[in-house]
N, C-alpha and C positions, 0 to 999 in steps of 0.2 A: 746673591743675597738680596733680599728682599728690604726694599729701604722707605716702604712706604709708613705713613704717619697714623693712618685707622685700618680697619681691616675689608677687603673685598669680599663681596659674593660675585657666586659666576650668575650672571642672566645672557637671556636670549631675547630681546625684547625688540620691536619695529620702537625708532626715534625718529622725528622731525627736526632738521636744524633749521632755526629760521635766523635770519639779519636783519634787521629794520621791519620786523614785524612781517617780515616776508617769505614763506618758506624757502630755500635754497638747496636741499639736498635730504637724500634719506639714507638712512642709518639703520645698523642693528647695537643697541647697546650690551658688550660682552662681561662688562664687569663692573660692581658698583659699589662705592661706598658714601659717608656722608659727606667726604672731601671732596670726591671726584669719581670721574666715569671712561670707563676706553669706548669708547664710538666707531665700529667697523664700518667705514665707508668707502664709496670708490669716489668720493666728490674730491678732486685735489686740489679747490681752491683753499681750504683750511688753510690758514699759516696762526704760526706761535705767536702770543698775546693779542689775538682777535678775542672780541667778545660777540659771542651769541649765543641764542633760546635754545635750547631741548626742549621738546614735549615729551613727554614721560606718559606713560601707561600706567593708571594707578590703580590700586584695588581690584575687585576682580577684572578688568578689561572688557566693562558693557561699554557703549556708547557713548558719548561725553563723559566717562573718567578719566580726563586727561589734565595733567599741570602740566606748565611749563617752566623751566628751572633756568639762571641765567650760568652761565660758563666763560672760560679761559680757558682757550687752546694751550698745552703748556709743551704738547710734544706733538710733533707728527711722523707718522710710517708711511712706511707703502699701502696697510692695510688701514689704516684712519688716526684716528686724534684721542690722547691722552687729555683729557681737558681736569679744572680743577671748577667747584662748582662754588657759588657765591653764596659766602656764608650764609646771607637771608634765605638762601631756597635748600640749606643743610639736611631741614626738619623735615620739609616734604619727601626728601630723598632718602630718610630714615626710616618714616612711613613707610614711602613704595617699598623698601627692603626689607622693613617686617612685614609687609603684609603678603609679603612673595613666600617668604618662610612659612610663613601659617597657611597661605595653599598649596604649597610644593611638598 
């Protein structure tokens, strides 16, 4: 049973995680909503209540369309990190998800 609080889209998207402003690992983001993100990655330094940056791919995916979104690890796999996203950066991640809709 599904016990999540908004509702996901599936994506496939290249993510940057960074730490202290430093990139640290790459990612594929598989699923998204305006809570939170699952992050496929093989980086297994991730641990639960770490805070770090996403860069996100926004809008159509030219060249500098990118934000970066802040996060909480709140689960990890074998396969990557369930994270939950910081309120303040909700809106931008509402965005990126409609504006995937409206080119998919």
């Amino acid at each position: 049973m599904e016990h999540r609080r908004c509702a996901r889209t599936r994506l496939d998207l290249k993510t940057l995680i960074y730490q202290g402003g430093v990139p640290i690992a790459t990612g594929r983001i598989r699923d998204a909503g305006t809570l939170g993100l699952f992050i496929e990655t093989d980086y297994a330094e991730l641990r639960r209540h770490q805070r770090v940056q996403c860069e996100l791919q926004t809008g159509d995916g030219t060249p500098g369309a990118l934000g970066r979104v802040w996060v909480c690890v709140v689960r990890c796999t074998g396969d990557g990190a369930g994270v939950e996203i910081d309120e303040s950066d909700g809106p931008l991640v509402a965005t990126m998800i409609a504006s995937l809709g409206r080119s998919g």
